[in-house]
DOROLUM-776553 format. One record per residue: x, y, z of N, C-alpha, C, O in turn. Coordinates in steps of 0.001 Angstrom, whole numbers, padded with zeros to 6 digits. Example, Ala and Ser with C-alpha at 12.3 -4.5 7.8 and 13.67 -1.06 7.14 Angstrom:
REM residues 2
<<013190,-005690,007800>,<012300,-004500,007800>,<013200,-003300,007800>,<014236,-003319,008465>>
<<012850,-002250,007080>,<013670,-001060,007140>,<012900,000030,007870>,<013409,001138,008039>>
END
This chain:
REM residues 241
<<050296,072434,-171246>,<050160,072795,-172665>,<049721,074255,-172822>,<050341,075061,-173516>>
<<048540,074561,-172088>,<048279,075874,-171982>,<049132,076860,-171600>,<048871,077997,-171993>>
<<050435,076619,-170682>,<051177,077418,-170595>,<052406,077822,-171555>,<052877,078932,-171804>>
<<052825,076311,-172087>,<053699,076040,-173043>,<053324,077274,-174320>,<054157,078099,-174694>>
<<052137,077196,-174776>,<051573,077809,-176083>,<051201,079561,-175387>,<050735,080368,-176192>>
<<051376,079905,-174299>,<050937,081375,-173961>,<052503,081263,-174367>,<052629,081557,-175556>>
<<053647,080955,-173797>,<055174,081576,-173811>,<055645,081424,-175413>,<056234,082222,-176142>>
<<055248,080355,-175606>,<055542,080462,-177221>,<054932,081607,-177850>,<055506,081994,-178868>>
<<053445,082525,-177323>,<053358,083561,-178490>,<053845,084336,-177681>,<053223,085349,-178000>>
<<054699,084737,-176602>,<055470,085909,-176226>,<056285,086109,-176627>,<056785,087219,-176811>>
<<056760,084884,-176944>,<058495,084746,-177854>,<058222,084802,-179216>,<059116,085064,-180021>>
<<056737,084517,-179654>,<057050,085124,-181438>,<056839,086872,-181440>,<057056,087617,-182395>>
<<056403,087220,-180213>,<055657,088071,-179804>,<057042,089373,-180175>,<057064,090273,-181014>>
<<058018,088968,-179183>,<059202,089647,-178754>,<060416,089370,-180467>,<061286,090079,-180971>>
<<059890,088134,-180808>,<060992,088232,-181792>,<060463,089072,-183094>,<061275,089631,-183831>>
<<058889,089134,-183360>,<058470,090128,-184099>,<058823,091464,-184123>,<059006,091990,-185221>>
<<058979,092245,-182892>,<059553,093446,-182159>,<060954,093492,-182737>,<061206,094519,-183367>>
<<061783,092710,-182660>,<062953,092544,-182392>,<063510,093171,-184232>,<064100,094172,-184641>>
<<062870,091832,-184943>,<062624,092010,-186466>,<062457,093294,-186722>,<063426,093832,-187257>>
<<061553,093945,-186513>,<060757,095505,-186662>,<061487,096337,-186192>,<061038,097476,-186320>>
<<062576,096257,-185621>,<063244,097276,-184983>,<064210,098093,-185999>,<064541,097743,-187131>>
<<064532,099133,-185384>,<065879,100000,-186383>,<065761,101461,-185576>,<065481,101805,-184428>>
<<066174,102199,-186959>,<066443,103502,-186414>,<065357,104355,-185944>,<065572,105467,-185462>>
<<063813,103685,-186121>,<062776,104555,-185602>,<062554,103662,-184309>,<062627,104031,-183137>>
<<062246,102314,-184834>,<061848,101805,-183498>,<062975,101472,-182985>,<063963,101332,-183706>>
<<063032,101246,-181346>,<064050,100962,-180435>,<063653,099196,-180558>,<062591,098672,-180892>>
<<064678,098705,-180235>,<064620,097081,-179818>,<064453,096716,-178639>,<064366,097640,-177830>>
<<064358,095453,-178153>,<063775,094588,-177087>,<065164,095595,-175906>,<065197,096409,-174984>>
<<065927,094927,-176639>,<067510,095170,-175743>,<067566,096681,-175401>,<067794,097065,-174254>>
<<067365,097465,-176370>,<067152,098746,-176140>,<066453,099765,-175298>,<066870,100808,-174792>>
<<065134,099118,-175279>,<064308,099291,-174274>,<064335,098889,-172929>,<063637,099370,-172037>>
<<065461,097669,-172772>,<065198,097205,-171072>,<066360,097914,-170806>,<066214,098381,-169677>>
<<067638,098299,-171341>,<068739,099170,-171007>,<068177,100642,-170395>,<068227,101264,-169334>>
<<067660,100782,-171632>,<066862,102144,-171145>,<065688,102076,-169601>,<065566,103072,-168887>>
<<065073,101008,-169361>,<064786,100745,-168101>,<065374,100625,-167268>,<065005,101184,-166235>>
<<066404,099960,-167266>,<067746,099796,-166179>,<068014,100961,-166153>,<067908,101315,-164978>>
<<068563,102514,-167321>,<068491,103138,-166846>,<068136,103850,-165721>,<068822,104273,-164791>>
<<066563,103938,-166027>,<065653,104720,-165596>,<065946,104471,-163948>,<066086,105312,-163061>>
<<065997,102583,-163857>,<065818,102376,-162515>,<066666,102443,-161947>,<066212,102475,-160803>>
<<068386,102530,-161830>,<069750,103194,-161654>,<069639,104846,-161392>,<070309,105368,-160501>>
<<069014,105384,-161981>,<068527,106928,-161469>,<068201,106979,-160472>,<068807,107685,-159667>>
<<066842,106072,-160030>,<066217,106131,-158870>,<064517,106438,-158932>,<063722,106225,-158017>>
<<064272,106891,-160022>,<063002,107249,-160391>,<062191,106597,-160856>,<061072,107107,-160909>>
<<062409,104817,-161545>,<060926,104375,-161751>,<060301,104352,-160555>,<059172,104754,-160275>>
<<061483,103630,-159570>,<060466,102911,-158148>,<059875,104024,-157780>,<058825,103515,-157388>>
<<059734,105171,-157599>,<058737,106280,-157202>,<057840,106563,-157666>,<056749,106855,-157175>>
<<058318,106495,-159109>,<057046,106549,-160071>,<055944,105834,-159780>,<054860,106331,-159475>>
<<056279,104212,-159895>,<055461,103136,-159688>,<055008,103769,-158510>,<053962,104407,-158632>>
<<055479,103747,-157537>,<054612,104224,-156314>,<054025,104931,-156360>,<053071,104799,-155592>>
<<054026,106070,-157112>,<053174,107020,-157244>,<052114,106835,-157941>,<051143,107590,-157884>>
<<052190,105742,-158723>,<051070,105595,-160147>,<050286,104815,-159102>,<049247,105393,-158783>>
<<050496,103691,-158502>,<049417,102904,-157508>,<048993,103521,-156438>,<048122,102899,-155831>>
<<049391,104815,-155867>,<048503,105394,-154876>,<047491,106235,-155560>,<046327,106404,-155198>>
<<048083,106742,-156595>,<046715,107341,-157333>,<045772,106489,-157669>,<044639,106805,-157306>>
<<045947,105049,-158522>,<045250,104257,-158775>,<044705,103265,-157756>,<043646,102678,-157977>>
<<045263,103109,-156875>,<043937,102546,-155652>,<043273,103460,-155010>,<042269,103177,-154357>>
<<043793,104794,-155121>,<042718,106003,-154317>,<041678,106004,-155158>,<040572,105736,-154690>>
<<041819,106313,-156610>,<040943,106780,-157388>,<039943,105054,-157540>,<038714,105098,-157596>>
<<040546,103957,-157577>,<039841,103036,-158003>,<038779,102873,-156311>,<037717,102254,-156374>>
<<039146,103365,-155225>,<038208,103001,-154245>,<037052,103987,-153967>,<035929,103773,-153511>>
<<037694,105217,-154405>,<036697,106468,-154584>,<035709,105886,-155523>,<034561,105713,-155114>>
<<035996,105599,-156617>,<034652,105150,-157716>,<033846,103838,-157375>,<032639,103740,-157597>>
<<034620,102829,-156813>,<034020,101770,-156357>,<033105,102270,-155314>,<031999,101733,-155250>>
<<033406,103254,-154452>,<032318,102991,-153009>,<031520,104035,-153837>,<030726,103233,-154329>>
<<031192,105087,-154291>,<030465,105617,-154773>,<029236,104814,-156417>,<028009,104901,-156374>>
<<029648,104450,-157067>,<029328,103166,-157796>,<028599,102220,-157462>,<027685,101783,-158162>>
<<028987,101707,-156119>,<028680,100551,-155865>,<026939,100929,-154527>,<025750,100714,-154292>>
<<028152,101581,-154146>,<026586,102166,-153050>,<025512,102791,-153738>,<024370,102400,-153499>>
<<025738,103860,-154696>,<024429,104187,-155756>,<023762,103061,-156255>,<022533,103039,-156180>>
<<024543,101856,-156895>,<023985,101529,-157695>,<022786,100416,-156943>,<021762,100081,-157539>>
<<023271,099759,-155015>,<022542,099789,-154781>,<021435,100223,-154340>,<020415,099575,-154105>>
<<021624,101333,-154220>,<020934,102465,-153698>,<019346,102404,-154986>,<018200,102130,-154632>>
<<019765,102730,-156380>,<018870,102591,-157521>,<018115,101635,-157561>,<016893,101770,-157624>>
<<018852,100244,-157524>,<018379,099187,-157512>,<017266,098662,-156536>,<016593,097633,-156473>>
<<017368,099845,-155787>,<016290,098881,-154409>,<014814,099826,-154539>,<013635,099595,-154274>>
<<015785,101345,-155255>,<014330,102248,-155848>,<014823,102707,-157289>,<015696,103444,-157748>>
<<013724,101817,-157803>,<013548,101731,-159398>,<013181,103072,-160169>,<013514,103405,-161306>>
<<012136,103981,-158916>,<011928,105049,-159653>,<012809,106174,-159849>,<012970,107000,-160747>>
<<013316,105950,-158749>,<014375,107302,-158469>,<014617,106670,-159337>,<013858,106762,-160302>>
<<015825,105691,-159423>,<016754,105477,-160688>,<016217,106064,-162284>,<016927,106438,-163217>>
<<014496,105977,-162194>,<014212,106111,-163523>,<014223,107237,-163653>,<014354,107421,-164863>>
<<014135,108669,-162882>,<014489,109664,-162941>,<015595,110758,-163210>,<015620,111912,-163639>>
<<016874,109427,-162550>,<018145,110244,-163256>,<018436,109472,-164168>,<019619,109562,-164496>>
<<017772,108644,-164799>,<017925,107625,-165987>,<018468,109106,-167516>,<019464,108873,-168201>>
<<017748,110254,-167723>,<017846,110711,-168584>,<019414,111579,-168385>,<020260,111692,-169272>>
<<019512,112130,-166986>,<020977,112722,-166479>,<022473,111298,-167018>,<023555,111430,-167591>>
<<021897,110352,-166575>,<022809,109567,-166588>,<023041,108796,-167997>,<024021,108110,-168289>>
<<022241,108989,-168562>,<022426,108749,-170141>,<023541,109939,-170896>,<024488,109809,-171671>>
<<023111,110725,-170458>,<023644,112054,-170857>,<025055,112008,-171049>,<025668,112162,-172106>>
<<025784,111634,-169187>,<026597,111297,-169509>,<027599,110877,-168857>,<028364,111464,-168093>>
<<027521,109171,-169419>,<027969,107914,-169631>,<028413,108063,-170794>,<029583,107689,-170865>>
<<027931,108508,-171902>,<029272,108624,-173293>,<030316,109684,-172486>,<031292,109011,-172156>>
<<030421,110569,-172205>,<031090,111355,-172065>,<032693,111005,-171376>,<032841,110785,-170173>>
<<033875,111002,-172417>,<035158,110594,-171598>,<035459,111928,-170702>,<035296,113138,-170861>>
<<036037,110991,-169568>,<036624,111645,-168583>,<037574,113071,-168593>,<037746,114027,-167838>>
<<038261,112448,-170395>,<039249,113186,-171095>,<038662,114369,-171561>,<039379,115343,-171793>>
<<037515,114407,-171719>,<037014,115663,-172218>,<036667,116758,-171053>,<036709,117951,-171353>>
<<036328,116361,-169743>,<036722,117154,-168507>,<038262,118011,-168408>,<038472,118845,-167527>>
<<039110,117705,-169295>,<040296,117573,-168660>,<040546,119249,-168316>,<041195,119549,-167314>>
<<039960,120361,-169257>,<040325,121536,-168971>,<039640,122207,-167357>,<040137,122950,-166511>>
<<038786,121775,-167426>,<037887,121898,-166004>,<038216,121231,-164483>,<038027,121541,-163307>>
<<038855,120069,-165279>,<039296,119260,-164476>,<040907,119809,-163291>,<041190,119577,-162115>>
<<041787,120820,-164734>,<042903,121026,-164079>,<042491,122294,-163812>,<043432,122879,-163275>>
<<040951,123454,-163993>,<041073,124504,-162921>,<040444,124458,-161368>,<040458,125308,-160478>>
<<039904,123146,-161422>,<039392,122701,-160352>,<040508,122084,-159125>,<040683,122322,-157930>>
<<040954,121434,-159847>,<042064,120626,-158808>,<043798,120906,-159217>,<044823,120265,-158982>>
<<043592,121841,-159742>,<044908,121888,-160425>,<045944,120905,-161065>,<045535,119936,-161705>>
<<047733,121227,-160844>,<048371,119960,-161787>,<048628,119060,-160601>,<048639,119536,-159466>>
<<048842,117727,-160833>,<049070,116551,-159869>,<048218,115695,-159338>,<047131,115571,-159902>>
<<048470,114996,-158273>,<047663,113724,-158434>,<046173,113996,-158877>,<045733,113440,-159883>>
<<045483,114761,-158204>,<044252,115268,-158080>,<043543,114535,-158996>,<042920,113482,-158858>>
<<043808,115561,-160392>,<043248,115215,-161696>,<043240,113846,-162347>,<042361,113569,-163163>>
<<044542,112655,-161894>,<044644,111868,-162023>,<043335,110733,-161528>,<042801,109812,-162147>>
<<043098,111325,-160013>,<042537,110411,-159240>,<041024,110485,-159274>,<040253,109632,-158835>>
<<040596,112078,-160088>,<039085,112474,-160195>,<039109,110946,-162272>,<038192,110172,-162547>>
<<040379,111129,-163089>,<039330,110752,-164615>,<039423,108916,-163893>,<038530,108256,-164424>>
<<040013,108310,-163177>,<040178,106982,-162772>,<038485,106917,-161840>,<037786,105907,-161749>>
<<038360,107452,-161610>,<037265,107418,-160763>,<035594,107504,-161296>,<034542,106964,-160955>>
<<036036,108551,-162373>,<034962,108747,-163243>,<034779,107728,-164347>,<033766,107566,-165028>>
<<036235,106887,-164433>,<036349,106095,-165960>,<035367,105265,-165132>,<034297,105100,-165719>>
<<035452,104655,-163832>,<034525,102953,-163845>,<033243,103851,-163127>,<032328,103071,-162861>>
<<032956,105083,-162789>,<031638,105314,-161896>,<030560,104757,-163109>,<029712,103970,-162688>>
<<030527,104951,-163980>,<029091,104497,-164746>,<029158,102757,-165193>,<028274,101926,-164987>>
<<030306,102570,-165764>,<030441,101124,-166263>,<029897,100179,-164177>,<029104,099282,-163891>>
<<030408,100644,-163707>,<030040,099881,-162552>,<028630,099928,-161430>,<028103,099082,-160707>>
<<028361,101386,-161727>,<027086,101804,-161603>,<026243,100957,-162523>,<025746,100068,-161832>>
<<025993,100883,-163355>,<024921,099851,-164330>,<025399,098439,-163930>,<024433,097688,-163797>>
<<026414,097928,-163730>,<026217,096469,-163334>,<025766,096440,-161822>,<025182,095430,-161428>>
<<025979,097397,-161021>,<025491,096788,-159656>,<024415,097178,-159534>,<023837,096770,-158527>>
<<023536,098249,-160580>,<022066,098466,-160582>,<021463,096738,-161000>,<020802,095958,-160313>>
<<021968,096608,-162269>,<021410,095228,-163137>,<021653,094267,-162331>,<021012,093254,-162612>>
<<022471,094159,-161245>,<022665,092813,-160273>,<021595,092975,-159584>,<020869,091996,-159417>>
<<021203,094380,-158960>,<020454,094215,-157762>,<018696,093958,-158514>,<017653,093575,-157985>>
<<019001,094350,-159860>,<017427,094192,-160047>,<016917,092901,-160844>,<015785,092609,-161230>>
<<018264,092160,-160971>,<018302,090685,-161057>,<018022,089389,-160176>,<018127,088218,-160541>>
<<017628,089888,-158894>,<017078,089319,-158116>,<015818,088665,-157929>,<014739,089253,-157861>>
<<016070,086865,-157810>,<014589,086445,-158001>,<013347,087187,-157438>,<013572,087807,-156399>>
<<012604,087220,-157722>,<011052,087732,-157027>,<010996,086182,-155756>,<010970,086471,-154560>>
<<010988,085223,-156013>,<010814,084282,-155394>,<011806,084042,-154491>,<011265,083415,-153580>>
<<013053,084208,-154223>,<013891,084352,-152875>,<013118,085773,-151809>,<012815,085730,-150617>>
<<013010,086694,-152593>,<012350,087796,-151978>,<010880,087349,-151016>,<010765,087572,-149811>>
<<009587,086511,-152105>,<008858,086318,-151315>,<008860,085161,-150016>,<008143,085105,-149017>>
<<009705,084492,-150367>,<010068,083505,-149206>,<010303,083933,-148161>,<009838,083488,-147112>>
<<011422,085306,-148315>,<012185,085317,-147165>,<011289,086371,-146294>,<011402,086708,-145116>>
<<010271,086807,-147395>,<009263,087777,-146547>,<008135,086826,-145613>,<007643,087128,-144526>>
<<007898,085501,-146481>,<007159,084670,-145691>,<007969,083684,-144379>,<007423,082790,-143733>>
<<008985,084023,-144279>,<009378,083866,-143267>,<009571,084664,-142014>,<010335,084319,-141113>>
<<008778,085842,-142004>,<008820,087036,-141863>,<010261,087767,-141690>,<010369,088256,-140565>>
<<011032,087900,-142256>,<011986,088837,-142751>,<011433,090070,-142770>,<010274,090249,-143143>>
<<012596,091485,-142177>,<012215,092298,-142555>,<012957,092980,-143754>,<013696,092331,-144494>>
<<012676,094610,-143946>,<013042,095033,-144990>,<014872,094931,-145196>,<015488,094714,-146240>>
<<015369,095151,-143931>,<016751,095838,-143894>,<017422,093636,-144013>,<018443,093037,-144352>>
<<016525,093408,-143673>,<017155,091633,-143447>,<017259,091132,-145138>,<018254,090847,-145803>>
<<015818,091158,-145506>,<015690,091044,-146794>,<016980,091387,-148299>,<017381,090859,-149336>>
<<017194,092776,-147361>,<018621,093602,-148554>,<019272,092672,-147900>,<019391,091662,-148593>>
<<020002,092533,-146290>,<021293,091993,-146431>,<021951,090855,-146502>,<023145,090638,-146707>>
<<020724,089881,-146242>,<020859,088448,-146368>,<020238,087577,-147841>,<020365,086388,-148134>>
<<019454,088828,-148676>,<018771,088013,-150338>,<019606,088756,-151013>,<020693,088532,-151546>>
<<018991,089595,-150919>,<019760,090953,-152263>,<020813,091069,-152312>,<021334,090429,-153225>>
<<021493,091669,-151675>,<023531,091442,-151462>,<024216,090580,-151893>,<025073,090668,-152772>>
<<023743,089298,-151051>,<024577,087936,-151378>,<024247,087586,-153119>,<025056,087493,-154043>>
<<023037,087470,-153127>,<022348,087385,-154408>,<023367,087781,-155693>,<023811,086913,-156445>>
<<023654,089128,-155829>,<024132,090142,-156281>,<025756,090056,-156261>,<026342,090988,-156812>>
<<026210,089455,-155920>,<027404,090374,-154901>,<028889,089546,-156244>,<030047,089942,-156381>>
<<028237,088461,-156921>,<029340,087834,-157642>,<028953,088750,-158488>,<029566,089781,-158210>>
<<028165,088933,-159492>,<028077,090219,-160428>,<028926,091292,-160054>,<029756,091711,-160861>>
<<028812,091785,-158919>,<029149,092876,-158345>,<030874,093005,-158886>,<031408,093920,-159514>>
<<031503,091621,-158333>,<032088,091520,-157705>,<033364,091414,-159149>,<034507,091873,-159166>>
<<032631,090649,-160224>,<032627,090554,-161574>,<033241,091864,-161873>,<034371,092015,-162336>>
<<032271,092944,-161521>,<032007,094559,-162080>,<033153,094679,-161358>,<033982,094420,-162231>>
<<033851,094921,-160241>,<034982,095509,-159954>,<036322,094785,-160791>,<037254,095587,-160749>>
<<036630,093786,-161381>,<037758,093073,-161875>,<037809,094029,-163447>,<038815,094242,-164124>>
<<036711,094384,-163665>,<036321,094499,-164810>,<036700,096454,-164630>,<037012,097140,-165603>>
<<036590,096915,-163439>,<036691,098512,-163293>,<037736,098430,-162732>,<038295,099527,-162720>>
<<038642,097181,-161948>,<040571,097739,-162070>,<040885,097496,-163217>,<041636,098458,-163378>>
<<040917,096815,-164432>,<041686,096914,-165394>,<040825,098305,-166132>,<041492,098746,-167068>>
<<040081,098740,-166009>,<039481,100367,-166736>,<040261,101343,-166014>,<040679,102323,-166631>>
<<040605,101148,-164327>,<040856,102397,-163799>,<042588,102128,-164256>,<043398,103036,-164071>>
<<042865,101265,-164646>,<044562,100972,-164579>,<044837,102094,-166005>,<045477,103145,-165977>>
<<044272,101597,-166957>,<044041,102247,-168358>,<043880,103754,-168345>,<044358,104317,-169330>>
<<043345,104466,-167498>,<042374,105801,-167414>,<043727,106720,-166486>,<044068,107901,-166555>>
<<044364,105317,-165462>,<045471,106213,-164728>,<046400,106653,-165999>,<046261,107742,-166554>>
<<047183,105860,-166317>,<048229,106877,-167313>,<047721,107665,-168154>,<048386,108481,-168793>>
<<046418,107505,-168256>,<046064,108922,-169648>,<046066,110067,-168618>,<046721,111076,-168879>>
<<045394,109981,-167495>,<045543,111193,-166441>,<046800,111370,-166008>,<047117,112560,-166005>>
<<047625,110642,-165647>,<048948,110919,-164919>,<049988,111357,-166675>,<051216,111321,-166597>>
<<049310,111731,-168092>,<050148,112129,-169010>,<049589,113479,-169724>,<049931,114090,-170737>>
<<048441,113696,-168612>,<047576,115333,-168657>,<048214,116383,-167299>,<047663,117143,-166503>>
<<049122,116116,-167449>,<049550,116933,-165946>,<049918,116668,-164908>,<050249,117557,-164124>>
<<049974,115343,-164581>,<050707,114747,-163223>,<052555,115496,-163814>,<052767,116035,-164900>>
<<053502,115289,-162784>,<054397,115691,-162233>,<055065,114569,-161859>,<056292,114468,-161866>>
<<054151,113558,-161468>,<055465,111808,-161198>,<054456,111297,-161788>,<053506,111877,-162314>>
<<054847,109285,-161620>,<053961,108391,-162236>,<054482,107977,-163359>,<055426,108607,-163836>>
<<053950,106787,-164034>,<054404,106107,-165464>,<054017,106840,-166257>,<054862,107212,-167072>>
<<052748,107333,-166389>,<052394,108332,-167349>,<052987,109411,-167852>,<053094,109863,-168992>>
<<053460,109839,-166489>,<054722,111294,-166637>,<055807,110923,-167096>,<056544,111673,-167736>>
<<056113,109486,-166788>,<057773,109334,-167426>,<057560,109180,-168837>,<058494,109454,-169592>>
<<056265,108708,-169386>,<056460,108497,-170948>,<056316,109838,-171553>,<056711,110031,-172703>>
<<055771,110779,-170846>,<055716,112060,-171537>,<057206,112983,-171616>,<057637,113720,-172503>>
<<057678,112654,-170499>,<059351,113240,-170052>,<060081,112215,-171241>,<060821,112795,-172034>>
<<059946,111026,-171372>,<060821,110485,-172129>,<060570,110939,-173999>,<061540,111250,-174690>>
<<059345,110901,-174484>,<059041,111740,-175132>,<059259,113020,-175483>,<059207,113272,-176687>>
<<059423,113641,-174944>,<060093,115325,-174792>,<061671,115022,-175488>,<062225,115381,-176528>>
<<062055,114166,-174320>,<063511,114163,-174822>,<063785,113251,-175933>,<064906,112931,-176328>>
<<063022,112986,-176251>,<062991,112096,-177743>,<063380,110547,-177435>,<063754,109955,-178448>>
<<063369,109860,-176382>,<064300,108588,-176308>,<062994,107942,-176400>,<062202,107981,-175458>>
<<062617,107066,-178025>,<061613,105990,-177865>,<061858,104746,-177112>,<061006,103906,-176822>>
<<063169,104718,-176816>,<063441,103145,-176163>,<062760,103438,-174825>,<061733,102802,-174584>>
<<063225,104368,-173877>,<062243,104937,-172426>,<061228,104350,-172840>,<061062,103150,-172623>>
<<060083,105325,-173732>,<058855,104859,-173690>,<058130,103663,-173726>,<057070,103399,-173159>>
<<058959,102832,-174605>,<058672,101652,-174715>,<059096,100388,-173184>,<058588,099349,-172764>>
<<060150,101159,-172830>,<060500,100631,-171537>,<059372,100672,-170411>,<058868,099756,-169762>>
<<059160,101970,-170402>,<058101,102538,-169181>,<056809,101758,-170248>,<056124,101140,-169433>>
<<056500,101640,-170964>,<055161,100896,-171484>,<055283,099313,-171099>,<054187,098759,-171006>>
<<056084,098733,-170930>,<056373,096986,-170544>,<056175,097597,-169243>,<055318,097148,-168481>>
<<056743,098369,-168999>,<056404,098402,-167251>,<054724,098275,-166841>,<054166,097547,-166020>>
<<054254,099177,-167660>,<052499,099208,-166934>,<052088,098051,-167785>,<051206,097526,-167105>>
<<052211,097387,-168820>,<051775,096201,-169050>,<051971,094813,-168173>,<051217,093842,-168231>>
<<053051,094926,-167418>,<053224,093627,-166679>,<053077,094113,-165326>,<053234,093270,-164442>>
<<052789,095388,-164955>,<051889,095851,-163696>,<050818,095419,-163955>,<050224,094754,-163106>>
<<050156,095711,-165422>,<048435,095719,-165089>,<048355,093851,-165548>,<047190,093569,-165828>>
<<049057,092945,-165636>,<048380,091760,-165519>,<048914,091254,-164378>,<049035,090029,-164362>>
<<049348,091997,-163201>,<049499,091750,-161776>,<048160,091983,-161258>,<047540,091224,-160513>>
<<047831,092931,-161649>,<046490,093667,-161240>,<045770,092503,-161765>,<045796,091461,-161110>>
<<045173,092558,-162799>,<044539,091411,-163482>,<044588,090071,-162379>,<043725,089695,-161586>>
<<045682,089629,-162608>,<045714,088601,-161789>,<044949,088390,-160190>,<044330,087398,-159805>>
<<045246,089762,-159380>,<045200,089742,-157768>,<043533,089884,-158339>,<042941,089262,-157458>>
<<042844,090191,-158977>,<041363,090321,-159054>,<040730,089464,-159400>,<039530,089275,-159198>>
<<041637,088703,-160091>,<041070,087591,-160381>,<040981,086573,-159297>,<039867,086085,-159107>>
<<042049,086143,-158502>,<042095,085755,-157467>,<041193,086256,-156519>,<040640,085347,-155899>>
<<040813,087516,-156151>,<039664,088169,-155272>,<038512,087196,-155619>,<037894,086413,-154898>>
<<038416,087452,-156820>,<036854,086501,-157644>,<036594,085532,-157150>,<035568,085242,-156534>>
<<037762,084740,-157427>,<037470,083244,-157143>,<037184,083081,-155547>,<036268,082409,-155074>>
<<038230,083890,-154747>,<038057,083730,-153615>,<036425,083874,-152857>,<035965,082968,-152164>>
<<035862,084862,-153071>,<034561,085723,-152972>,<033533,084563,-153149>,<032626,084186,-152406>>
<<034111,083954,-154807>,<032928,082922,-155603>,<032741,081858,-154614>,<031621,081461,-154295>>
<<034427,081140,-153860>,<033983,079856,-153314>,<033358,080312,-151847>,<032480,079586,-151380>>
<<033882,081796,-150902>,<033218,082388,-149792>,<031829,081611,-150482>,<031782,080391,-150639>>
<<030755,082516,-150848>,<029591,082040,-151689>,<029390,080917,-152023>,<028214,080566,-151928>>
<<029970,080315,-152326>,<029400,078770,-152485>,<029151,079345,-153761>,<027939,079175,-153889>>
<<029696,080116,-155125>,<029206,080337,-156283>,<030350,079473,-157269>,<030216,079449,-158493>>
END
């Protein structure tokens, strides 16, 4: 039933589109021609390739940096409370607003792509793996000290495991951010990628492209979605969570 009623609103979904269509908007049909295009050229499949090496570089760069700070904070409360005022600062701040600094630093191409994907989840994931680690009972802690545990045992056998579905939560939650953050970067100056083709298709005025190359990263990113979700569960039953 649950599946029955998701396909039924794709299909009121698509026939709404369809309705709405004319001389500004392109149609369903219009748009996958124009994909077939694209992919008869030879250039989505590169694209795509190109958009996921930026986006797993940039999504592992922010994860290990993220994730190691945040336990890093979490285990010292004060430090953390010290760059508490730096890091307030800025956590509003979009990635997008780097962008001029961004392209005299690393210039045009992947680079820039792979620094705003990286920066989009460093704070959103930084605060959940701080708040995991300082979510930790006091009472697993004193046990495992009265068992004499030491310090480095304590982190990797209470705190970690403890922590680690939150954690783990926080990354499902920073690939669908870094998926989002790639095409705004790969449509500031990348050279290949989905992002670049909607800007190239744009230029040349063909809305059906865009809309083509846009179904494309939508049914990429609930692939993504999906494989993380699957990670989760997997991780949850590892854990016994």
């Amino acid at each position: 039933m649950k599946i029955l009623s998701q396909i039924l609103v794709l299909i009121l979904a698509i026939f709404l589109w369809q309705i709405s269509s004319g001389e500004l908007v392109p149609s369903p049909k219009d748009s996958l021609l124009a994909l077939s295009e694209l992919y008869e050229n030879g250039g989505l499949l590169n694209d795509i390739l190109s958009s996921l090496y930026n986006y797993f570089l940039g999504l592992f760069i922010g994860l290990f940096f993220a994730i190691s700070l945040g336990i890093f904070f979490g285990l010292c409360p004060k430090i953390l409370s010290a760059f508490a005022p730096l890091f307030g600062f800025l956590k509003p701040i979009s990635p997008i607003a780097y962008t001029p600094l961004i392209i005299i630093l690393f210039g045009i191409g992947s680079k820039p792509t792979i620094f705003i994907i990286a920066y989009a989840i460093f704070f959103p994931l930084l605060q959940l793996s701080v708040s995991a680690i300082l979510k930790t009972p006091t009472e697993l802690i004193n046990i495992a000290k009265g068992f004499g545990a030491s310090k480095a045992q304590i982190i990797a056998y209470v705190i970690v495991p403890n922590s680690i579905f939150s954690i783990i939560s926080g990354i499902k939650i920073a690939a669908s951010l870094a998926w989002i953050n790639l095409v705004i970067g790969e449509m500031l100056g990348s050279q290949s990628g989905l992002g670049y083709l909607i800007i190239d298709a744009r230029n040349q005025l063909r809305l059906d492209m865009v809309l083509g190359v846009i179904l494309v990263i939508g049914a990429i990113g609930v692939i993504i979605n999906f494989v993380f979700e699957l990670f989760e569960k997997s991780v949850s039953k590892r854990f016994g969570l």
